[in-house]
Structure formats: C-alpha cells, structure tokens
C-alpha positions in Angstrom: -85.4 -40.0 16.9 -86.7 -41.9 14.0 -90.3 -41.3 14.6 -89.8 -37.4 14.9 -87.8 -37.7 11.4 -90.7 -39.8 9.6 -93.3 -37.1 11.2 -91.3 -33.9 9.3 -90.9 -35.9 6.4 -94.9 -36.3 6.4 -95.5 -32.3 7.3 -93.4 -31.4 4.8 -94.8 -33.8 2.3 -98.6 -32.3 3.2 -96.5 -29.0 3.0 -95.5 -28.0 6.1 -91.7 -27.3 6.6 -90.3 -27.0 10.6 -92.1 -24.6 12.9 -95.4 -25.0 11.3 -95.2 -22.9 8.9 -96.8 -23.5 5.2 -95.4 -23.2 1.9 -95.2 -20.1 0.3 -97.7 -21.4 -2.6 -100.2 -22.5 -0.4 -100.2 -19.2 1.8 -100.8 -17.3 -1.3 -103.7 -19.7 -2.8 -105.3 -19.1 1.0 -105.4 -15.7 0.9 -106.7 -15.4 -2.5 -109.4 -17.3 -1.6 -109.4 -15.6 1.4 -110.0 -11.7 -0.5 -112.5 -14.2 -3.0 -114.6 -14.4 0.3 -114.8 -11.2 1.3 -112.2 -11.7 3.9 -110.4 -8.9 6.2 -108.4 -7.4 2.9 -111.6 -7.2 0.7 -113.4 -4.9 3.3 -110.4 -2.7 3.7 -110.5 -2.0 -0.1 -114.2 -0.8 -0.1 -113.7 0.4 3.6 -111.2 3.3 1.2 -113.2 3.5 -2.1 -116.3 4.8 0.2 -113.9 6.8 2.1 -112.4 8.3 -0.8 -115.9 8.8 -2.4 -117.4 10.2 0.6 -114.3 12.8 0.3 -115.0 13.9 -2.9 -118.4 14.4 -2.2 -118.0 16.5 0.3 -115.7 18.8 -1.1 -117.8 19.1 -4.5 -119.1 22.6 -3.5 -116.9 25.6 -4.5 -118.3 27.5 -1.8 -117.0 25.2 0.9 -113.9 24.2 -0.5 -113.4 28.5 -0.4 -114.7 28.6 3.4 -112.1 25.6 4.2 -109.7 27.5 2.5 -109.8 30.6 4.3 -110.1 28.8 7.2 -107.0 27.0 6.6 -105.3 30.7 5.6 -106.1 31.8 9.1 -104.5 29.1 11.0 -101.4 29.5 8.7 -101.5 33.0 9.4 -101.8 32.3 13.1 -98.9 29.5 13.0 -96.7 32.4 11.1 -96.9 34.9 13.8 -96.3 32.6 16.5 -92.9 31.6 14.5 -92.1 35.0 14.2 -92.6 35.4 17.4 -90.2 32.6 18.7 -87.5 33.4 16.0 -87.2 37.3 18.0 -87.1 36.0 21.2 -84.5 33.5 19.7 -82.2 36.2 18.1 -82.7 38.3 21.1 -81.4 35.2 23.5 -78.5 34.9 21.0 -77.6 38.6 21.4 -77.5 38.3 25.0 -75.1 35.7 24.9 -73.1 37.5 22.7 -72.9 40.3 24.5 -72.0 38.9 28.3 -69.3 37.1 26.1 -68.3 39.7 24.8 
C-alpha cells in the first residue's frame, strides 16, 4: 500500500486529486486557452453572431416582415377555429353526461 500512497501524493502534487480529475484552476486556465485557440466554444460564439446577423438581415424589408405577418395571422386564425371547434364538441360531451345523469 505504500507505493499507491506515494503515487496520489505525486498526482496530486502535479495536480491531480483521486479519479483523475484536475484542479479546478488548471481546468479553467485550459479552457481559456482552449476559446484563445479557436476551440469548440469560440466557434459556437460566431456560429450565433452570423446567425443572429443573418436573421436581421433577412427580415430588414418591411414588405416581408408584413407578408410573414399575415401569414402568421392565418395560421393563428386557423389554430382559433380548430379550438373552437374542440371546446363545442367538449361542452356538448359534458351535456350529455349531464343529462344521462340526470
């Protein structure tokens, strides 16, 4: 058992603490570096700026941003109906009920 002892007091003097795991110091000076380099994070970031730009380009036009509207409008107004729709044959199921209970 001695030598497993001296080889966790040596990971955990190069910073290293049981399981393998690092320090939380050096995982944060890695992953700085990391986001320096261009890393996974870095191209996320512009991955969404150019997303976001791209966005706000394309809905610069008043004239599209109207058409979308309307378009939306019309779903809405679809959606509406097909609520109404369900809240009748909901009330009506109730009455039923109600009735044969009665």
């Amino acid at each position: 058992m001695g030598d497993n002892e001296e080889k966790i007091e040596s990971k955990a003097e190069e910073g290293y603490v049981s399981g393998g795991e690092e320090k939380g110091a050096e995982k944060k000076d890695k992953k700085k570096k990391k986001n320096k380099e261009g890393g996974a994070d870095g191209e996320k970031k512009k991955s969404k700026e150019e997303k976001k730009q791209q966005i706000k380009d394309k809905y610069n036009d008043v004239d599209k941003l109207k058409a979308k509207l309307e378009k939306m409008e019309a779903k809405i107004a679809t959606l509406v109906e097909k609520k109404d729709e369900i809240v009748r044959l909901i009330k009506e199921a109730e009455d039923n009920n109600n009735n044969s209970n009665a």
